[in-house]
PAFIGU-641930 format. One record per residue (C-alpha): chain; x, y, z. Coordinates in steps of 0.001 Angstrom, whole numbers. Each point is the difference from the previous one (the first is absolute). Layout:
+-------+---------+---------+---------+
| chain |       X |       Y |       Z |
+-------+---------+---------+---------+
|     A |       X |       Y |       Z |
...
+-------+---------+---------+---------+
END
This chain:
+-------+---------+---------+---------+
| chain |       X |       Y |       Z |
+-------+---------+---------+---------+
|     A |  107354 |   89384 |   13398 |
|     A |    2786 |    -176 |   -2754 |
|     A |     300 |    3383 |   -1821 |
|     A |   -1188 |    2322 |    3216 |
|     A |    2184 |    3064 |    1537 |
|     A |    1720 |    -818 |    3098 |
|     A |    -134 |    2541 |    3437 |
|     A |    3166 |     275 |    1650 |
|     A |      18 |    2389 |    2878 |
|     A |    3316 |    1255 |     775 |
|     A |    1157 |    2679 |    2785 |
|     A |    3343 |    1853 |    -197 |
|     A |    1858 |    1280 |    3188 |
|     A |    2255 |    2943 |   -1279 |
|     A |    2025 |    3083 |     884 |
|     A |    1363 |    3096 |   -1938 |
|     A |   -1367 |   -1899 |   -3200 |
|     A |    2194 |   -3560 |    1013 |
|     A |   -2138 |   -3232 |     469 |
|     A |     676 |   -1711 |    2893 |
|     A |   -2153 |   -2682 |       4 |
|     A |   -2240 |   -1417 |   -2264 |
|     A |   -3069 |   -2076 |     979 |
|     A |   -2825 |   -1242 |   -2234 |
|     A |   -2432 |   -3078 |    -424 |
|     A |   -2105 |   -1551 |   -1975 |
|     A |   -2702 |   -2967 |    1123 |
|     A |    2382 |   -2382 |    2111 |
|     A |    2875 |    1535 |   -1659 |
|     A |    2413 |    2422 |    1947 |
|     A |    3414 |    1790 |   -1331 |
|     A |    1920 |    2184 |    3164 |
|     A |    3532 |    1407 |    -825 |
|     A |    2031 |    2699 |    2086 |
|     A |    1945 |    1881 |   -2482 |
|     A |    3377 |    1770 |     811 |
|     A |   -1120 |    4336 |    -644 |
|     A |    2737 |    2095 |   -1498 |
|     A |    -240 |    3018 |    2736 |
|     A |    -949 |     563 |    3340 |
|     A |   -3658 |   -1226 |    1498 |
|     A |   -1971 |    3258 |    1060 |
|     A |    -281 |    -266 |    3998 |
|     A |   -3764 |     494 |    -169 |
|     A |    -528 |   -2844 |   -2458 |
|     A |    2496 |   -1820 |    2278 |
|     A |   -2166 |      82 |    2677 |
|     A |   -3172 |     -91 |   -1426 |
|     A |     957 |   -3401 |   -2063 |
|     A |    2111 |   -1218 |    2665 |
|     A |    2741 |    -705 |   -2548 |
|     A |    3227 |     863 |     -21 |
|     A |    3167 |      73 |   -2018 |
|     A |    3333 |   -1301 |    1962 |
|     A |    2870 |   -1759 |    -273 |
|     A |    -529 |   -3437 |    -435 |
|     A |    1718 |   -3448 |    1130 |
|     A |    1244 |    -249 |   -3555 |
|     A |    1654 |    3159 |     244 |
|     A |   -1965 |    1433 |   -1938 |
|     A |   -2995 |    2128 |     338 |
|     A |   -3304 |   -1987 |     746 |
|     A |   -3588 |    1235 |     546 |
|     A |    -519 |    -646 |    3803 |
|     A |   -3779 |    -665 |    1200 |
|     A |     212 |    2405 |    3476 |
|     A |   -3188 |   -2066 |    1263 |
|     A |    1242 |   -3681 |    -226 |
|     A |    3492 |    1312 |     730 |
|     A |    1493 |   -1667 |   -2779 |
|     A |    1864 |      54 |   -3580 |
|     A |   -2009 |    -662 |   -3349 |
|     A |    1382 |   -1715 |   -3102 |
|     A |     781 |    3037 |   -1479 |
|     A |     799 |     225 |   -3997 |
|     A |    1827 |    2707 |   -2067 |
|     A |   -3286 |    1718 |   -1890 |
|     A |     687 |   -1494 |   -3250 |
|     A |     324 |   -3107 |    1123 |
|     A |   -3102 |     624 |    2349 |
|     A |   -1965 |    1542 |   -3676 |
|     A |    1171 |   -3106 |   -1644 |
|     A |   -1479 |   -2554 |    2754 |
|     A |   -3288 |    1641 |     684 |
|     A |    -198 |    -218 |   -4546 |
|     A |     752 |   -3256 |     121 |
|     A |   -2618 |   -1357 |    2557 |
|     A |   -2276 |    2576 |   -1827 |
|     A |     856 |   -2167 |   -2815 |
|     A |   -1075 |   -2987 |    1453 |
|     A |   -2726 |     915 |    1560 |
|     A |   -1379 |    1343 |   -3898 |
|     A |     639 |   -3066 |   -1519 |
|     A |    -993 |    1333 |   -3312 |
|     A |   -2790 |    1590 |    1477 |
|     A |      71 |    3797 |     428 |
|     A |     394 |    1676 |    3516 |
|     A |   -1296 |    2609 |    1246 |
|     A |    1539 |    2126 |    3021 |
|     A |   -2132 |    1667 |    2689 |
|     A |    1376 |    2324 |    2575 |
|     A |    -695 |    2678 |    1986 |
|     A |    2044 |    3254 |    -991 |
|     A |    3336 |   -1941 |    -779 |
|     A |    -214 |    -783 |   -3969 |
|     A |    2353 |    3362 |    -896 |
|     A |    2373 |    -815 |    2591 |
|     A |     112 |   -4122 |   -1226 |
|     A |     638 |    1248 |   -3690 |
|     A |    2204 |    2640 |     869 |
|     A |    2798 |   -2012 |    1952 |
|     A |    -572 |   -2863 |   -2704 |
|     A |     809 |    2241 |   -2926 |
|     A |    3612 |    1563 |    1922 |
|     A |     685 |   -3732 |       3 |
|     A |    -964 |    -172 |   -3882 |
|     A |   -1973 |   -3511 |     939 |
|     A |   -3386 |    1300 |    -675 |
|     A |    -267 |     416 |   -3518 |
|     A |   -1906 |   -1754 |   -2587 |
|     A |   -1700 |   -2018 |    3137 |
|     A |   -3663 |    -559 |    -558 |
|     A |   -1755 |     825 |    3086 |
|     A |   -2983 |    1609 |    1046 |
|     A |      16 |    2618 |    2592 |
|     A |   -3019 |    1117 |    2160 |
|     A |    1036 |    2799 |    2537 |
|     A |   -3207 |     411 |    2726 |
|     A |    1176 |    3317 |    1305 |
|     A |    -567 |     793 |   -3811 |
|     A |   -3692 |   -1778 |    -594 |
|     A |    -883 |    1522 |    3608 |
|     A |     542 |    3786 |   -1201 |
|     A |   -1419 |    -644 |   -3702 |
|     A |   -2964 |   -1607 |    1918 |
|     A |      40 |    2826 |    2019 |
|     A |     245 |    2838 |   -2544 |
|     A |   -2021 |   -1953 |   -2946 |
|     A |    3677 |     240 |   -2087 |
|     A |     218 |   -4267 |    -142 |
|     A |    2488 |    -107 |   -3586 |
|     A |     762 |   -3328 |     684 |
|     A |    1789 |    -921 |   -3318 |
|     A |    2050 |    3261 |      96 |
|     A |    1071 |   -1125 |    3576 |
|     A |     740 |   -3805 |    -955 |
|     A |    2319 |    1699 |   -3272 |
|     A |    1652 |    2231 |    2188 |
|     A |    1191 |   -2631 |    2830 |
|     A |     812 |   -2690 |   -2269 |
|     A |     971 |    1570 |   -3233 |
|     A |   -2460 |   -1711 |   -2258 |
+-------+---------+---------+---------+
END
């Protein structure tokens, strides 16, 4: 139906505050982007992700997926930001979004805003980590939440 909020559930894969890799959906719609991180990957996360950080063909660095044993398509963050905006974009259509994840909307808003791409971008955000523990403690300020994520 015209007019009603779109779900689009994203995951981030991220180290020492970087994204590495962002993932989402939406219906038969999928977005996947490595993204280059500024620092260092934690060796924990590294294994636990089974993603790595490495010099690339390109001769440059590249995130490296340790369980296919291969590079990704790997994009500087703001350029990453500015891709992952643009299908959100699409996808919207004049319709607003809203996005659902699991303990990862502070970390997605975080690295947008150091690339200053974030701003004034009307998005919903819907953190389940956060609806989980308001569930779980009666404390469900959902509007306070949605203000604070997306600065409306």
């Amino acid at each position: 139906m015209a007019g009603e909020a779109r779900l689009v559930y994203y995951d981030l894969e991220w180290s020492n505050s970087d994204i590495i890799q962002i993932g989402a959906a939406s219906g038969e719609e999928e977005f996947s982007q490595a993204v280059r991180p500024g620092g260092k990957m934690d060796p924990f996360v590294r294994k636990k992700i089974k993603l790595d950080v490495r010099d690339g063909p390109t001769g440059k660095r590249q995130v490296f997926d340790m369980s296919r044993r291969m590079f990704l398509p790997t994009a500087d963050p703001r350029q990453g930001f500015e891709d992952f905006l643009s299908w959100l974009e699409e996808l919207g259509a004049g319709r607003e979004l809203v996005l659902v994840s699991h303990g990862n909307a502070d970390i997605l808003v975080l690295d947008m805003t150091k690339e200053f791409i974030f701003n004034g971008f009307g998005v919903s955000a819907a953190d389940t980590a956060f609806w989980v523990s308001a569930a779980a403690t009666g404390d469900a300020d959902c509007e306070s939440t949605s203000s604070y994520l997306t600065g409306y």
